[in-house]
C-alpha positions in Angstrom: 4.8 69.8 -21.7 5.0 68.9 -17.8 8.2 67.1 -17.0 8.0 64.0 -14.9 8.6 64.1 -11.5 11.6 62.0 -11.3 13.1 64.1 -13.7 13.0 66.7 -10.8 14.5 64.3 -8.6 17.5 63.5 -10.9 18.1 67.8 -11.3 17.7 68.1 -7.5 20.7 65.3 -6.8 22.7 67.1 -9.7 22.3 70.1 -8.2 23.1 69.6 -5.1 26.0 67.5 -6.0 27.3 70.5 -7.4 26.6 72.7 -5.3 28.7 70.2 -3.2 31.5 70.8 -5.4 32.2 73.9 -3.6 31.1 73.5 -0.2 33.6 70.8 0.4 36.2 71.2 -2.8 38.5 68.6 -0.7 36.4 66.1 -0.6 36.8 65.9 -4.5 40.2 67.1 -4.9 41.3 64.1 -3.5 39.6 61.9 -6.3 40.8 63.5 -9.4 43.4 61.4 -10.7 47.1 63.3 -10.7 47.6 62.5 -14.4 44.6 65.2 -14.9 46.0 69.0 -14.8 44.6 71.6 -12.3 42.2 69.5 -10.2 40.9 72.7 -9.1 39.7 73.8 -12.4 38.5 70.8 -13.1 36.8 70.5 -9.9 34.7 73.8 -10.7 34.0 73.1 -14.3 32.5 69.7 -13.0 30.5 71.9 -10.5 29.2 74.4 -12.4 28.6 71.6 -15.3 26.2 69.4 -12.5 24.5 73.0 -11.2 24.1 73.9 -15.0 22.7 70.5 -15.9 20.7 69.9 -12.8 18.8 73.6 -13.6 18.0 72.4 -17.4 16.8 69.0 -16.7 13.7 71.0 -15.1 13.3 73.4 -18.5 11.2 71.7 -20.9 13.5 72.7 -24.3 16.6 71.9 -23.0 15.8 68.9 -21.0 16.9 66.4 -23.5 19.9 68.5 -24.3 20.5 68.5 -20.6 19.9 64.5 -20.2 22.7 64.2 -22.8 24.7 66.4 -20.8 25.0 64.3 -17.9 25.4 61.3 -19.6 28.6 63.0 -20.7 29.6 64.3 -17.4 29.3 60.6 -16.5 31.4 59.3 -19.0 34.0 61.9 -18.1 33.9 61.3 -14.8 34.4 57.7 -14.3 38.2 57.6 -14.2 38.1 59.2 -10.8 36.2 55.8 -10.0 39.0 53.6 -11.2 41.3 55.9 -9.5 39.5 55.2 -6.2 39.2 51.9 -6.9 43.4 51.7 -7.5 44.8 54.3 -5.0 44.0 53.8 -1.2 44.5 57.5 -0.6 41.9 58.5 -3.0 39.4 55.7 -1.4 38.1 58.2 1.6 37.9 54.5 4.1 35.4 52.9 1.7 36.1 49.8 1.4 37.0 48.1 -2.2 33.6 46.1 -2.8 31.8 49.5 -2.5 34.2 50.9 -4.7 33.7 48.4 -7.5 30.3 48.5 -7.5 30.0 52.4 -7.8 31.5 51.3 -11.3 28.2 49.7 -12.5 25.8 52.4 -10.6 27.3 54.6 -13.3 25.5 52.7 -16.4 22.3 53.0 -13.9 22.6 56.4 -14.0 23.6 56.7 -17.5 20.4 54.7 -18.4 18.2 56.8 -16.1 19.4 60.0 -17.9 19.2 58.3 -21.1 15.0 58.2 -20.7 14.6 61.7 -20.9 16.9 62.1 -23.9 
């Protein structure tokens, strides 16, 4: 079964993102909301989680398992969102407009995941 090519493109931005996750842990340290325990872990786990998922998007049998997977990770991680959205230290300089529409980008990316479900 060949995968389609913008399946590749959605594993590639996974993956990197990921990868990011440990190249520049600050940058995402800062977004996790304080009312979540050890940022740090959960700054890995989400790491690993997008290098994992962004790897078996491109494997035919666990592609849909994998599309599923991010759809999950994006559900999981859209309170950092709201907590850039609320908390001018967690914003990085963006300003607010950008903020809030990140919000709806997510159900864009949950619908493109959701096609290779």
């Amino acid at each position: 079964m060949n995968l389609p090519w913008h399946l590749y493109v959605m594993a590639f931005v996974y993956f990197i993102a990921g990868l990011n996750h440990f190249r520049n842990p600050r940058l995402y340290l800062k977004i996790i909301p304080p009312y979540f325990p050890n940022p740090k872990l959960l700054n890995h786990i989400s790491g690993l989680a997008e290098i994992f998922l962004g790897i078996s998007l491109c494997i035919p049998v666990l592609s849909s398992y994998a599309a599923w997977g991010v759809i999950a990770l994006l559900m999981a991680i859209f309170p950092t969102h709201l907590y850039m959205y609320f908390d001018e230290k967690a914003r990085m300089g963006l300003p607010k407009w950008v903020l809030l529409l990140r919000m709806p980008l997510q159900l864009v990316l949950i619908f493109w995941a959701y096609q290779y479900t």
